[in-house]
C-alpha positions as CSV (number, residue, x, y, z in Angstrom):
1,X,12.4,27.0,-20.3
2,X,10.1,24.9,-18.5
3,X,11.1,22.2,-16.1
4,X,12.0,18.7,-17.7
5,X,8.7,16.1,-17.4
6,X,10.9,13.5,-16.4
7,X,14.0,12.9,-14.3
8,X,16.8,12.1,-15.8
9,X,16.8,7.8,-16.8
10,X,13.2,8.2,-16.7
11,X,11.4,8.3,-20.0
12,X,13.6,5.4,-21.4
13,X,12.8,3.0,-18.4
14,X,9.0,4.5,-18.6
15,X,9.4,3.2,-22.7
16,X,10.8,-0.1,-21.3
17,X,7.4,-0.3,-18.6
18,X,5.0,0.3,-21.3
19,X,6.4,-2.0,-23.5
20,X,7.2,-5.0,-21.8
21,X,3.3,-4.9,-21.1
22,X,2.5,-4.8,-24.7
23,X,4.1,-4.4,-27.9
24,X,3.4,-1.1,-29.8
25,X,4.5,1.3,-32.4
26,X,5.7,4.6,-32.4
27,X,2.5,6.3,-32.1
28,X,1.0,4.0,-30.0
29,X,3.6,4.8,-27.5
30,X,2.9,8.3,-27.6
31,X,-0.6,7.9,-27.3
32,X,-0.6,5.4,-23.9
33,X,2.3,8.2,-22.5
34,X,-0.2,11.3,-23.3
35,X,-3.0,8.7,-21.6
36,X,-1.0,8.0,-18.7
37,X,0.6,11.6,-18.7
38,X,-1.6,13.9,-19.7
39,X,0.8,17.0,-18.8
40,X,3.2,15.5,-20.7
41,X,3.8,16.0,-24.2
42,X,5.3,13.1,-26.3
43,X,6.9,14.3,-29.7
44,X,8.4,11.7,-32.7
45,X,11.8,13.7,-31.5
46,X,12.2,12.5,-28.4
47,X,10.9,9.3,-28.4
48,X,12.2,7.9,-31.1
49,X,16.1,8.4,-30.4
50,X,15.1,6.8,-26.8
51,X,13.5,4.1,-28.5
52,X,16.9,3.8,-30.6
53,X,19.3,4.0,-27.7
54,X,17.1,1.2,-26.1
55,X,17.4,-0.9,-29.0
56,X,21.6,-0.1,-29.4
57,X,21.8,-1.5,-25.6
58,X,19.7,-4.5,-26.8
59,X,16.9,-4.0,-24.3
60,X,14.3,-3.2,-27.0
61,X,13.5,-4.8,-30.2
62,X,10.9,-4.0,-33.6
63,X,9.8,-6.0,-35.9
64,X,8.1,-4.7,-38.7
65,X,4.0,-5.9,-38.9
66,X,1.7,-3.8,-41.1
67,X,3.8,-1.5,-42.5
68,X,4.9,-0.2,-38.9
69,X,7.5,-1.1,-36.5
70,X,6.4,-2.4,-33.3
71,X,8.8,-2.5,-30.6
72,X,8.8,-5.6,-27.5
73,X,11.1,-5.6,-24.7
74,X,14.2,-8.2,-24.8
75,X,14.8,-10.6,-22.1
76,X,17.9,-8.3,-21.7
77,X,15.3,-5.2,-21.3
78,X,12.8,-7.1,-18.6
79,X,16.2,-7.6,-16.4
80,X,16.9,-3.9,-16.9
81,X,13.6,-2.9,-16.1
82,X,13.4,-5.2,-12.9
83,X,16.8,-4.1,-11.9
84,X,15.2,-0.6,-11.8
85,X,12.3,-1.7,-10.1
86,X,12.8,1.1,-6.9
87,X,13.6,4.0,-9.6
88,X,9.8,2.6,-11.1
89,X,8.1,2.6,-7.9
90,X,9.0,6.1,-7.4
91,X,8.3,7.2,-10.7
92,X,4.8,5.7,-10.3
93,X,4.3,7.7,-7.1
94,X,5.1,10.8,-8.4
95,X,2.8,10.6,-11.1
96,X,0.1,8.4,-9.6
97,X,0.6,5.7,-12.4
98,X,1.4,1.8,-12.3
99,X,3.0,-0.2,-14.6
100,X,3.8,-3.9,-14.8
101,X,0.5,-5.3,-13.1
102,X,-0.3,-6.6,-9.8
103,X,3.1,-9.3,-9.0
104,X,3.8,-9.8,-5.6
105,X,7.4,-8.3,-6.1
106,X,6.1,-5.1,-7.8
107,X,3.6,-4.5,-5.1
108,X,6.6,-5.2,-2.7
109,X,8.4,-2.5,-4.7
110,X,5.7,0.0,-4.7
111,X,4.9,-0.5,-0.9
112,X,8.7,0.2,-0.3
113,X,9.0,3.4,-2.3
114,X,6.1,5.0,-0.3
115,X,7.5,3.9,3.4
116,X,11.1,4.8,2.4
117,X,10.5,8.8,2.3
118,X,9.1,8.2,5.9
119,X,12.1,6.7,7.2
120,X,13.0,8.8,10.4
121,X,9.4,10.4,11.1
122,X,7.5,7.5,12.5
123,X,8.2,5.1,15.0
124,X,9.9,2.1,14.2
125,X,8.6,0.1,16.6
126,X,5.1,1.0,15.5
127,X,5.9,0.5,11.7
128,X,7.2,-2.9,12.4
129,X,4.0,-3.8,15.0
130,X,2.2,-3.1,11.7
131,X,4.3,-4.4,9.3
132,X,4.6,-8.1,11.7
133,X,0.7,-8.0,11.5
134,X,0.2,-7.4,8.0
135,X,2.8,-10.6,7.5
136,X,1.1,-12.7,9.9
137,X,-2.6,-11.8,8.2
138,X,-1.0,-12.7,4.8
139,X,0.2,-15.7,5.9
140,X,-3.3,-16.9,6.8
141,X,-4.7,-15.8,3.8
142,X,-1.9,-18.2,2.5
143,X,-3.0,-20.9,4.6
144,X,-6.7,-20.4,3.9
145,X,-6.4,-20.4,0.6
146,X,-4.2,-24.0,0.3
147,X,-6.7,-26.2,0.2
148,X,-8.8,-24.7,-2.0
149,X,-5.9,-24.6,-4.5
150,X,-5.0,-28.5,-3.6
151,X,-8.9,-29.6,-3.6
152,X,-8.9,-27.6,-7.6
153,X,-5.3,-29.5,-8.4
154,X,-6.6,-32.6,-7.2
155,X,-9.5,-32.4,-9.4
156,X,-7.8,-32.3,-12.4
């Protein structure tokens, strides 16, 4: 029997990733998983009883629209998904995938999911030189960046 795709947890929160970006049906979702994971092969039998479960622990919900159900995230699903945010991250890594766009705090998610396996084999003093330097050349992109957005507010 060949090893599982996914860890355990993993294909229901990859469901809840794909569609909190968009609604889709059934097929749709296998499609965008066989896109994203092309070694990966999504079959009516599993993803519809994950699709189910999600939608018994109110984090998904479908709505029929031409003849199909499309499924959306709940607000209760987006808090599940961001409450698994790390679990994503890693998931992503693994598989060289990203979900969820470019937000600050999913960036800050990803970022920590690729320094945490380092923990213990680089210095610490070095890493936090870096990471101090990377805050500080943030922070005046930040302040660069103000009065531009003030002048544009202003102009309203």
């Amino acid at each position: 029997m060949p090893p599982r795709f996914f860890k355990h947890g993993e294909l229901p929160l990859v469901l809840l990733a794909l569609l909190s970006e968009t609604p889709r049906h059934g097929y749709e979702i296998m499609a965008e998983l066989t896109r994203l994971f092309p070694k990966y092969r999504a079959s009516p039998g599993s993803i519809y009883p994950a699709i189910e479960a999600l939608q018994t622990e109110g984090l998904l919900e479908g709505r029929p629209v031409a003849g199909k159900i499309v499924y959306r995230t709940t607000s209760l699903g987006d808090q599940a998904l961001q409450d698994r945010g790390d679990t994503l991250a890693s998931l992503e890594l693994r598989h060289h995938v990203t979900f969820g766009g470019e937000s600050l705090d999913a960036l800050l998610t990803r970022f920590k999911a690729r320094l945490l396996p380092l923990s213990g084999h680089v210095d610490d003093a070095e890493v936090s030189a870096v990471l101090n330097r990377a805050a500080l050349e943030i922070e005046l992109l930040n302040a660069l960046a103000r009065p531009t957005k003030q002048r544009k507010h202003h102009a309203r």
